[in-house]
N, C-alpha and C positions, 0 to 999 in steps of 0.2 A: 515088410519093408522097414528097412532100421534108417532113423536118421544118420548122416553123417556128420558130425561135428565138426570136425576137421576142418572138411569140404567147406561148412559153413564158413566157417571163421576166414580160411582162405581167401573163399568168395567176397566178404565183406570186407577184409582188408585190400584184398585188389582195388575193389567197386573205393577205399577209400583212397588210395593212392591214385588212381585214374580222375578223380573229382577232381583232388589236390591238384594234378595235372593239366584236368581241364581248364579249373578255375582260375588258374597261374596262365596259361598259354592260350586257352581260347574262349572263355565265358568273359577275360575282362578286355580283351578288344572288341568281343563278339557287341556285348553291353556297352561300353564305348560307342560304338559305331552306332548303336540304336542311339543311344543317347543325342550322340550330334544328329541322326536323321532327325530325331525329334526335335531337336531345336531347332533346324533348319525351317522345317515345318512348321511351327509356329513362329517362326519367323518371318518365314514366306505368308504367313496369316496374318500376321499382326499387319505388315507390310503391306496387304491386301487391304486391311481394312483400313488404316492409314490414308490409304490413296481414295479407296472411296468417301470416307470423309472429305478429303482433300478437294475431289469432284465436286461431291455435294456443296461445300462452301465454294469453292470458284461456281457453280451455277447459281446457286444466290446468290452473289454477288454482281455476278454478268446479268441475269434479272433486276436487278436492283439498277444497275450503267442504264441495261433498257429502258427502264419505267424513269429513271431521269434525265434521261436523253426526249424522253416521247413530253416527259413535263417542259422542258425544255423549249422543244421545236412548238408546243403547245401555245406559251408563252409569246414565244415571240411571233408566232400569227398572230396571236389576239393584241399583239404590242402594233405589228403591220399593219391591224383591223381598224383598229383605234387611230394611227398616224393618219392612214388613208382616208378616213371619215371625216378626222381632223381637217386635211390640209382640201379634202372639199367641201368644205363651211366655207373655209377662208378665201377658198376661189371663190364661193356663190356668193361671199357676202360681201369680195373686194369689186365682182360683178357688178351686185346691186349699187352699191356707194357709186361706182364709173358710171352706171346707166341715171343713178339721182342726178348726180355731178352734169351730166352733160344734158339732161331734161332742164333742169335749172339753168344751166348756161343757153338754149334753147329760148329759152320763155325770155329771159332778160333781150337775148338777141330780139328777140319776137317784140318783145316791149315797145326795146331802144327803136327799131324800125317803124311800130305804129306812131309812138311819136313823133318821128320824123315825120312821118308821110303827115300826120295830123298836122306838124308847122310848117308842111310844105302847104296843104288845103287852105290854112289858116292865112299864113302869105299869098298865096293865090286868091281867097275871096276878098280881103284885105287891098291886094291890088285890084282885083275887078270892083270893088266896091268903090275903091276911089276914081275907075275910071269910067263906071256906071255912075257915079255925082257929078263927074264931069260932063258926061256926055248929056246927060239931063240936063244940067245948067245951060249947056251951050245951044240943046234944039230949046229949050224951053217949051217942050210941049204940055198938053194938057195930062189931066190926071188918067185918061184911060189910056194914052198913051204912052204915058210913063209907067202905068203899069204895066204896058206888054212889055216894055224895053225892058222892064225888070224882072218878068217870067223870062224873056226870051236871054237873058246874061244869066240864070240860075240855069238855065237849062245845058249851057256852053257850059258852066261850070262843071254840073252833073257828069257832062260825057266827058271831059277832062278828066274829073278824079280818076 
């Protein structure tokens, strides 16, 4: 078997002329085209992860609204808790103050009426006293009789008061 040279040389300058050809009409839109897929690609990736970030800070976020929201409504029960506690002191203790106020106005009423009733006793023994020294005067009786007259007017008194 002889080589053929020729054949060779032929062979390789076809094979260079069809590269040339390729190269020119189909390798550089062929590469092109990969080229944008790949950038689309990592486009659509970058984009991807973009958006999960994106996620991930909007739910930290919306966790963050929650937990100040929950601080929030916290607050103001314990604001509620506190008012409520408050304004029943202030009833129990405007309570008590009505319930002193009116035990005291009570007792004075209570007072002013023993008094009376004692200057009404007073006036009444007062007058029976003066009409018991009259009536004495006028029977002029003896001493044991004027004592029963005087048991017996203390007694009338008694069942009066």
């Amino acid at each position: 078997m002889s080589f053929n040279w020729i054949s060779f040389v032929i062979q390789v300058v076809a094979f260079g002329i069809l590269y040339l050809l390729l190269s020119k009409f189909a390798f550089g839109p062929l590469f092109g085209i990969m080229e944008k897929r790949r950038q689309l690609v990592k486009d659509q990736i970058d984009g991807a992860e973009k958006s999960r970030t994106d996620a991930e800070r909007y739910l930290e976020e919306q966790k963050q609204a929650l937990q100040q929201a929950r601080k929030e409504a916290y607050d103001i029960i314990e604001l509620a808790k506190s008012t409520g506690s408050k304004q029943a002191d202030d009833i129990v203790e405007a309570a008590r103050s009505e319930a002193n106020r009116l035990k005291d106005e009570a007792v004075r009423e209570i007072e002013s009426e023993k008094n009376k009733a004692i200057a009404s006793v007073k006036a009444q023994v007062s007058g029976l006293s003066v009409l018991i020294a009259s009536k004495i005067i006028e029977k002029q009786v003896d001493e044991k009789a004027q004592s029963e007259l005087v048991d017996k007017y203390l007694q009338e008194v008694g069942t009066k008061s």
